[in-house]
C-alpha positions as CSV (number, residue, x, y, z in Angstrom):
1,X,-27.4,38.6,-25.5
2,X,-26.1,35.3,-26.4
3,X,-24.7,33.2,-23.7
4,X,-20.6,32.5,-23.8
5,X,-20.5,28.6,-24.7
6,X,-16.9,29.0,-22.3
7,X,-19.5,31.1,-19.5
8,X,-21.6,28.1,-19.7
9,X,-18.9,25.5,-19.0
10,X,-18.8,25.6,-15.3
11,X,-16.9,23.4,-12.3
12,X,-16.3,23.9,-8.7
13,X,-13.3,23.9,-7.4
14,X,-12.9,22.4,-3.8
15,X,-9.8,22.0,-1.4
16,X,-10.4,19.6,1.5
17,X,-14.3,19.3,1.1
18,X,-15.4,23.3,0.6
19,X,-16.0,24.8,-2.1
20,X,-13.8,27.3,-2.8
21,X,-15.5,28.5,-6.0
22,X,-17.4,28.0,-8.9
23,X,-15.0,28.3,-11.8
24,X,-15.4,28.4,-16.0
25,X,-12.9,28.0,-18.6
26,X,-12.2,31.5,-18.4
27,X,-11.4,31.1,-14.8
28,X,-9.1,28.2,-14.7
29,X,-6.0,30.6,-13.9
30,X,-7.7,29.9,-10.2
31,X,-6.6,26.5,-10.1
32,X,-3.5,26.7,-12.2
33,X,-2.6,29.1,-9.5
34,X,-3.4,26.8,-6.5
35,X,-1.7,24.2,-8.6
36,X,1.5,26.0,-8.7
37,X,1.4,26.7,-5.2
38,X,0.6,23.0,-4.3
39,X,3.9,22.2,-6.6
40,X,6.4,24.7,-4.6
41,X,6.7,22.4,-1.7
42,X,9.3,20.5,-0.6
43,X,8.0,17.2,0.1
44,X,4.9,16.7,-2.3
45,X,3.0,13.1,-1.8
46,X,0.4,12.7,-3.9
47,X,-1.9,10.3,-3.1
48,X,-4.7,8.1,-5.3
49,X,-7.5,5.8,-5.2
50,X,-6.5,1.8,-4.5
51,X,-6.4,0.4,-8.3
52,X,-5.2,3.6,-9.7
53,X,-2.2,1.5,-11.4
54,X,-3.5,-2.2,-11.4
55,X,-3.7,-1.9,-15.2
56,X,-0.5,-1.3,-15.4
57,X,0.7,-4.4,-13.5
58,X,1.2,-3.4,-9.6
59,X,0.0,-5.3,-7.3
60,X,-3.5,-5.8,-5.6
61,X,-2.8,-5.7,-1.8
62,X,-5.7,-7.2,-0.6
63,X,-7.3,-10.7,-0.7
64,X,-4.1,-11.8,-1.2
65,X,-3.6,-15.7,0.0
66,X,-1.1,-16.3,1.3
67,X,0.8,-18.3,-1.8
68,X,0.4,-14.8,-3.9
69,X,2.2,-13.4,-1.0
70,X,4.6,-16.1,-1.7
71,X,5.0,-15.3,-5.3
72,X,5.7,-11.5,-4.8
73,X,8.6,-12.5,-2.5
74,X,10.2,-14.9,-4.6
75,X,9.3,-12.7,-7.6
76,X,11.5,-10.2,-5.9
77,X,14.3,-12.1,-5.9
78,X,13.7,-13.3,-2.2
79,X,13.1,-16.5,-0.8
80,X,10.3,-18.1,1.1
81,X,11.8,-20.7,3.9
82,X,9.4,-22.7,6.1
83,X,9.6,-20.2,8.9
84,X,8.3,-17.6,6.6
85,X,5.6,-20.1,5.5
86,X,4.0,-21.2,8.6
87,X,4.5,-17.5,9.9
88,X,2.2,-16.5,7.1
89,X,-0.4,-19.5,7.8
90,X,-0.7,-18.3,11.5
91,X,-1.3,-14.1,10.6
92,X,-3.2,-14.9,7.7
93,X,-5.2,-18.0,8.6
94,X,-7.9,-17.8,6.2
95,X,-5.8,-17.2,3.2
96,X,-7.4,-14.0,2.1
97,X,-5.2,-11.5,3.4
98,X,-4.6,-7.9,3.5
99,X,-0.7,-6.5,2.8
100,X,-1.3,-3.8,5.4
101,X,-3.1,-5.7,8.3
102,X,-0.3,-8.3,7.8
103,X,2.7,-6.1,8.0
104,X,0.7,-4.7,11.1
105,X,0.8,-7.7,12.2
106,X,4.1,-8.5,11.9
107,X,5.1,-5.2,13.5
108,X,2.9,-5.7,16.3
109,X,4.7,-9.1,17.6
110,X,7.7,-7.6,17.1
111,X,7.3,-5.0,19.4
112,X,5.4,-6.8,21.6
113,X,8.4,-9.4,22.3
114,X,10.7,-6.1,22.6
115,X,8.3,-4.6,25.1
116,X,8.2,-7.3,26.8
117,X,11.8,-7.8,27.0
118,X,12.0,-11.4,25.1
119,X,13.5,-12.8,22.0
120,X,10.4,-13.3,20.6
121,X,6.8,-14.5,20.5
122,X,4.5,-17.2,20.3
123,X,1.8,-17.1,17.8
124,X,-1.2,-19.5,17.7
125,X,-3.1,-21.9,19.8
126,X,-2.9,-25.0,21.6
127,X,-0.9,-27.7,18.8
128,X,-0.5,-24.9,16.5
129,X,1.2,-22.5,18.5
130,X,4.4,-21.8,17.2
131,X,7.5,-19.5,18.7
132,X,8.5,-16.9,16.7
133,X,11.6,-14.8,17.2
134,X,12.2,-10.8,16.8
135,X,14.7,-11.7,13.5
136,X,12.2,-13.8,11.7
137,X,9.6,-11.5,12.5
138,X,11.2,-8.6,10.8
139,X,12.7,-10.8,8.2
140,X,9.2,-11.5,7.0
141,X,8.2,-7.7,6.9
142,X,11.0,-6.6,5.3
143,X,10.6,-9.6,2.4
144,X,7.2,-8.2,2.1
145,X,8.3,-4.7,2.3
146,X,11.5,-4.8,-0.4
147,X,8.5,-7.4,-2.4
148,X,6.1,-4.5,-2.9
149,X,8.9,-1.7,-4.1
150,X,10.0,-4.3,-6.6
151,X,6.6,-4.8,-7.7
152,X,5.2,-1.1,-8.0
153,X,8.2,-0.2,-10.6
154,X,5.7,0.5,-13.3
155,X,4.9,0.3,-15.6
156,X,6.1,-3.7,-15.8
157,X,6.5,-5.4,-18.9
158,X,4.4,-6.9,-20.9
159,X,4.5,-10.9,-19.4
160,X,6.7,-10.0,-16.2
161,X,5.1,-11.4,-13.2
């Protein structure tokens, strides 16, 4: 007996780390069918690896300094005043930032001068410390926020920042 050249073409097929099954060509109705089911829901997220659409012009979201951060702003149609420049040099004081761990970070002195019952808070150390209030905080985020939606609409033309 000769062996099925579609027999021999085999895959596993694996949902949240177990293997489910072995499958062949013959067999895909098995994950079409999973598929399908995966498809029926009513609020689908799908979900991929960081750099999935760098090539086609989103943007990286990490080791960002904090003049890139800048640029995605005012690229969005935004603007960057001093208070949103010298919040940025206090979060991301090395100038290699990370989009997420600075929104956190924003977020996090915001509700920390709401817990605390003030109008805002005071970032920094000794001559650099600098007051901050509740507004400016969320300001910031939300530049950065309405900054990344603007830059994810792919895919972005050829040229466009």
């Amino acid at each position: 007996m000769g062996t099925d050249h579609h027999q021999a073409t085999q895959g596993l097929f694996i949902v949240g780390g177990l293997i489910k099954s072995k499958v062949t060509i013959d067999d895909r109705h098995i994950l079409q069918e999973h598929l399908s089911n995966l498809l029926q829901v009513h609020n689908l997220v799908v979900l991929v690896g960081s750099g999935a659409s760098f090539h086609l012009g989103s943007p990286q979201t990490r080791n960002l300094n904090n003049e890139k951060v800048m640029e995605l702003i005012v690229d969005s149609g935004d603007i960057v005043d001093d208070g949103d420049a010298a919040l940025l040099n206090l979060l991301n004081p090395g100038d290699d930032g990370d989009l997420e761990r600075l929104l956190n970070a924003l977020q996090l002195a915001a509700a920390l001068a709401v817990h605390t019952q003030g109008d805002g808070v005071t970032l920094g150390e000794g001559a650099a410390a600098k007051a901050f209030d509740v507004d400016a905080l969320e300001s910031l985020r939300h530049k950065i926020g309405s900054a990344l939606v603007e830059a994810c609409k792919l895919p972005r033309r050829r040229g466009a920042p």
